[in-house]
C-alpha positions in Angstrom: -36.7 6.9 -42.2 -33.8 5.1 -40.6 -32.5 6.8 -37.4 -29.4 8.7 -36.9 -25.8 6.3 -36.5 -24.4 6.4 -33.3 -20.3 5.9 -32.8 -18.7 4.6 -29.5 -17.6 8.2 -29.7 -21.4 9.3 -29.1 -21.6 6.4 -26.8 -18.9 8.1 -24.2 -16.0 6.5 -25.2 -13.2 7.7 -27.2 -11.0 5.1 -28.8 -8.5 8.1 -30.0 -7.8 9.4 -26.5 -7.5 5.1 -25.3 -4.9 5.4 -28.3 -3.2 8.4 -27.2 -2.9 7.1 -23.6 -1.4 3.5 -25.1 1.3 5.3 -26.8 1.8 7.4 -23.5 2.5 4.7 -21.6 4.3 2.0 -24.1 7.9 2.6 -22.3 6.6 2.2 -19.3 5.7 -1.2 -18.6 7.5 -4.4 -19.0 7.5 -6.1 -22.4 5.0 -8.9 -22.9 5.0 -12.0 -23.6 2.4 -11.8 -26.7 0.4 -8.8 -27.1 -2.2 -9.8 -24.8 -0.2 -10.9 -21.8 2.9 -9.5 -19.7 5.6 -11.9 -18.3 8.8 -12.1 -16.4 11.8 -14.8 -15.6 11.7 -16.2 -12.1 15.1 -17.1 -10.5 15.7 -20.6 -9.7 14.9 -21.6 -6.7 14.4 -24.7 -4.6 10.6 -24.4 -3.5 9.6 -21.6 -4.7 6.0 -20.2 -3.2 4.2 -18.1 -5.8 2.0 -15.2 -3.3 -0.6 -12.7 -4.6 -2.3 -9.9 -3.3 -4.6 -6.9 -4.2 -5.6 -3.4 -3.5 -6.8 0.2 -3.9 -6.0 3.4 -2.8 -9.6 4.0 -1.4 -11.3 7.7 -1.4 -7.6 9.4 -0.9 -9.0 9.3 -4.6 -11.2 12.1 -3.9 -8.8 14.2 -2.2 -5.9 14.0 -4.5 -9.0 14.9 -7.4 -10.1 18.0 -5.2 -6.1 18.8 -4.3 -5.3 18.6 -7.9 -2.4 16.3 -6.8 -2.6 12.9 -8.5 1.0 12.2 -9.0 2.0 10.5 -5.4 -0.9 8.0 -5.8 0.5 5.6 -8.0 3.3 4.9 -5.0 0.1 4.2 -2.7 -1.3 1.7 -5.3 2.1 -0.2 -5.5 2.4 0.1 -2.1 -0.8 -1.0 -0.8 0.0 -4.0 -2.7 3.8 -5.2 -2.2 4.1 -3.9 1.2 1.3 -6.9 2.1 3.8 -9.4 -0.5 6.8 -8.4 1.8 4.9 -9.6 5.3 5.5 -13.5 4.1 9.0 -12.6 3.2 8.2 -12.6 -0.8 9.9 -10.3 -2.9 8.0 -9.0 -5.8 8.1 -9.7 -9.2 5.2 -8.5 -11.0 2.8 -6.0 -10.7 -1.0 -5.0 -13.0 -2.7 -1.9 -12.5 -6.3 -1.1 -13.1 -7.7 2.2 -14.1 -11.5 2.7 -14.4 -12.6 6.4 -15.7 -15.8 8.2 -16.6 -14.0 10.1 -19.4 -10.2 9.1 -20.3 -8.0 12.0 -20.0 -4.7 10.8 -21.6 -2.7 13.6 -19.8 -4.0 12.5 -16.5 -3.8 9.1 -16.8 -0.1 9.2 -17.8 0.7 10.9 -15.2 -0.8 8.1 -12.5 1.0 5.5 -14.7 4.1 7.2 -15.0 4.3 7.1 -11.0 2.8 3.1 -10.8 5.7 2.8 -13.0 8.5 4.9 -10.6 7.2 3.1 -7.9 7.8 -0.3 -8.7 11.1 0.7 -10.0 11.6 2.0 -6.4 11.2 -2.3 -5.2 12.7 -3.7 -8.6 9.0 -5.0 -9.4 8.5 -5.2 -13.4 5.1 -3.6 -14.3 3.7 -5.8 -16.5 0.6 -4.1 -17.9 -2.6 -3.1 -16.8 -6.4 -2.4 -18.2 -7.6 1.1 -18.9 -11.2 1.5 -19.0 -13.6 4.1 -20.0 -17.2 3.9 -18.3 -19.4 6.4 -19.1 -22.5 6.6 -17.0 -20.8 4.1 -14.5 -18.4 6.5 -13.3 -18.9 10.7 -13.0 -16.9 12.7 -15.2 -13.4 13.5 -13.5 -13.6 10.2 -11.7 -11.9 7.3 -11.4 -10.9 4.2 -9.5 -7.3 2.6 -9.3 -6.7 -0.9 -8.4 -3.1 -3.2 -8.3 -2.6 -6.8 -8.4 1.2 -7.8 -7.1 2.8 -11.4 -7.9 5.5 -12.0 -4.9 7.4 -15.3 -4.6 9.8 -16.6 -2.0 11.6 -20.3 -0.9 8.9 -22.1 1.1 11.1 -22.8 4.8 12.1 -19.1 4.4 8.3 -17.7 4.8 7.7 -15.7 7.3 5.1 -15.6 9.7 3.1 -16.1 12.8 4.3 -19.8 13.2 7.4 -18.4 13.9 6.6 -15.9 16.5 7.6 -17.0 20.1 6.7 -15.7 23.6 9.1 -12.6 24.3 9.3 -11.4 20.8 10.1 -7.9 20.4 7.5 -5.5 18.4 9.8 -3.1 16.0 7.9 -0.7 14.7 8.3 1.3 11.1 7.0 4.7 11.1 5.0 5.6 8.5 4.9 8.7 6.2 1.6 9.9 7.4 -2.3 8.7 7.3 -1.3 6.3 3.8 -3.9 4.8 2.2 -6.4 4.2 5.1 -9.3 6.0 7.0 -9.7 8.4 4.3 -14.0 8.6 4.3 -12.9 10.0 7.9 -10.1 12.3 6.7 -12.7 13.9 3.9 -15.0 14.7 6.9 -12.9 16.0 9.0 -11.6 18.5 6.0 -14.7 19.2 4.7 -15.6 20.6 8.3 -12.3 22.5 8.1 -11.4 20.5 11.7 -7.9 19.9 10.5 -4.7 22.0 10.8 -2.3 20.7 8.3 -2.8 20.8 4.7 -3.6 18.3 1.7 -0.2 17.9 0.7 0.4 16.7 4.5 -2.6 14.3 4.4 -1.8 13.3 0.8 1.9 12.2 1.3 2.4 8.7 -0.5 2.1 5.4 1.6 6.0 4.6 2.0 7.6 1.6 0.5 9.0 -1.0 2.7 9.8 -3.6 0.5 13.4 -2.9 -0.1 14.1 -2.1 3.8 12.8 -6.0 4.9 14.4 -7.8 1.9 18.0 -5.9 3.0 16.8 -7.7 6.5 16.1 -10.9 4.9 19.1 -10.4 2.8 21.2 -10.2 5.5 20.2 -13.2 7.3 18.5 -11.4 10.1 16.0 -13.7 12.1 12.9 -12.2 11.2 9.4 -14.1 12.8 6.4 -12.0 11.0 5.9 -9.3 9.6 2.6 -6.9 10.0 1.7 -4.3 7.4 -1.0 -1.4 9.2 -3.6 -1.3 6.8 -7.3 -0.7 7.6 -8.4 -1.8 11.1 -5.0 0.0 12.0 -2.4 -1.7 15.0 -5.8 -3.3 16.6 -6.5 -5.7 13.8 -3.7 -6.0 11.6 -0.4 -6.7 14.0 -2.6 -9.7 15.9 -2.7 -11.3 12.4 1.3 -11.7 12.2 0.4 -13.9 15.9 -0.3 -17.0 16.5 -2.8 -18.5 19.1 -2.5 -17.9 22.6 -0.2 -15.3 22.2 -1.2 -11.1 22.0 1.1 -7.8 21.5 1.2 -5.2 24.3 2.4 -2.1 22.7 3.9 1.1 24.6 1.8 4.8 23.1 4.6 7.2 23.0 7.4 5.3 22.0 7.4 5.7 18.4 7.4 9.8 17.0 4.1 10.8 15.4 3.8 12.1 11.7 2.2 15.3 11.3 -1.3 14.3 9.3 -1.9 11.5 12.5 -0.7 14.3 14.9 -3.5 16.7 13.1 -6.4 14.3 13.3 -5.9 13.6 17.3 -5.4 17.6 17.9 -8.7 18.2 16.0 -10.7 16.7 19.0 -13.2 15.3 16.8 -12.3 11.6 16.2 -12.8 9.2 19.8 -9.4 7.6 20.8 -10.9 4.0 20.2 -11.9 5.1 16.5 -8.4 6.9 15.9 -6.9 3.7 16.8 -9.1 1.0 14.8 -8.5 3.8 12.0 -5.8 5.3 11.2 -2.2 3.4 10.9 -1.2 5.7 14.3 2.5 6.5 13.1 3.5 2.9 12.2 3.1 1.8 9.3 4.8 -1.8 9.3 5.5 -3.6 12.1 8.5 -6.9 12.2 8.3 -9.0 15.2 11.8 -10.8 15.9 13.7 -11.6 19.0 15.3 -9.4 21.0 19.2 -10.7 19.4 17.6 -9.4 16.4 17.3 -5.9 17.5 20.7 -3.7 16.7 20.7 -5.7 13.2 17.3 -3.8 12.5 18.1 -0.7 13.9 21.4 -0.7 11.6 19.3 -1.3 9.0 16.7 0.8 9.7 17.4 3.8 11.6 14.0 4.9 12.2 12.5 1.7 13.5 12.0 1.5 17.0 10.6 -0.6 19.6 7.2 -0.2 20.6 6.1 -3.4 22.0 6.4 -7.3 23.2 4.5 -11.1 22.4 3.3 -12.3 25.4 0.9 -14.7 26.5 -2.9 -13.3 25.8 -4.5 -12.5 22.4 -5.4 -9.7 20.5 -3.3 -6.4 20.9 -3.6 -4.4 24.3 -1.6 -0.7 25.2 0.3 -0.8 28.0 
């Protein structure tokens, strides 16, 4: 007696609802070069530098699943990604998403690519596809993972970074929109033992784009030195990167205004002041190092950026 067939249906995976979602998302993304590939014209340029970084948006996953709110975190995805491009001064062209599910929901997942797609609108960066995949038994049913993949390019001599940077450089820092897409295994504890006052829709508030406020810099032919995006590891690890040797960044707590998720997490008492700060992005989320003539151009620019520090001789970052 031969035993019973089994479809890829049975199996977990259900090729109409991987249909449904394709046709969901067809006017969203960039058309392809062939059917299998996505591409895009680059400008002309002298020398150009081809840069490419990726990312994830982490277990601010979990929350936005328990929230019921999954439509900002397509902006953290993108912006994960091409706010990292923009600290060498490369302005993106390209971008690739990633979606990994237990059970593909075509109304969910439209809604995460619909806002990939808004955001990279938001920084004229083509989305140029993605991979969908359906895992049953690798991931639990309602879960999922999102991943990007950003192509970047910019003229070689008009890179920046911490080769530039010189002793008496000015720290101008870029508030962020809240805790963005970092420190969120700590932000889940703290809510799941109700030690927060502010609520998910605070916490969840997309990671803000900065891509289009340091091109209209570039743009303008202010001297910019480096640029540091405050990712994981928070102002401790990630603005020494934009340094070079033998110099450090002594920054002044206080001088920038605090967004209410960050403001929640210190008041809560439960997170030490040395873990807060090697955390959490602490209310900036980008920081451009420049000379001090540089200064009123960026605060033109930029109303909200502010000052919050100085390169001096040492290594590291220190607080004042």
């Amino acid at each position: 007696m031969s035993a019973r067939e089994i479809s890829y249906r049975d199996a977990g995976v259900d090729l109409d609802a991987a249909r449904t979602h394709t046709a969901n998302i067809a006017g969203l993304v960039h058309g392809g070069v062939t059917g299998f590939a996505g591409g895009i014209a680059l400008p002309p340029m002298r020398e150009p530098v081809l840069l490419a970084c990726t990312d994830g948006v982490g277990t601010k996953l979990l929350l936005a699943r328990e929230a019921g709110r999954l439509s900002g975190l397509g902006q953290d995805l993108v912006a994960m990604c091409v706010n990292d491009l923009i600290c060498s001064g490369a302005r993106p062209v390209g971008f690739l998403d990633y979606l990994a599910v237990g059970k593909l929901d075509p109304d969910e997942a439209h809604v995460l690519v619909t806002s990939i797609a808004d955001a990279c609108r938001a920084v004229d960066c083509a989305l140029l596809g993605g991979e969908t995949a359906e895992l049953p038994g690798l991931y639990r049913p309602g879960h999922f993972d999102l991943a990007g993949f950003a192509m970047g390019i910019v003229e070689r001599d008009r890179m920046l970074g911490p080769e530039r940077v010189r002793d008496g450089d000015l720290i101008v820092g870029i508030p962020s929109s809240g805790v963005h897409s970092n420190g969120f295994s700590l932000v889940r504890a703290l809510v799941a033992d109700g030690a927060l006052d502010c609520s998910a829709e605070v916490l969840l508030t997309p990671t803000r784009l900065y891509v289009r406020e340091v091109l209209d810099l570039i743009d303008g032919d202010v001297d910019l030195h480096a640029v540091a995006h405050i990712t994981g590891g928070g102002l401790p690890e990630n603005l020494p990167r934009a340094l070079p040797d033998g110099l450090g960044a002594t920054l002044i707590p206080g001088s920038w205004p605090m967004p209410a998720a960050i403001a929640a997490i210190i008041a809560s008492g439960r997170v030490a002041d040395g873990d807060a700060w090697d955390t959490f992005n602490m209310g900036i989320g980008l920081c451009i190092v420049a000379p001090e003539s540089a200064q009123p151009a960026i605060a033109d620019r930029i109303p909200d950026a502010c000052v919050i520090g100085r390169v001096g001789p040492g290594a590291g970052m220190r607080r004042a």
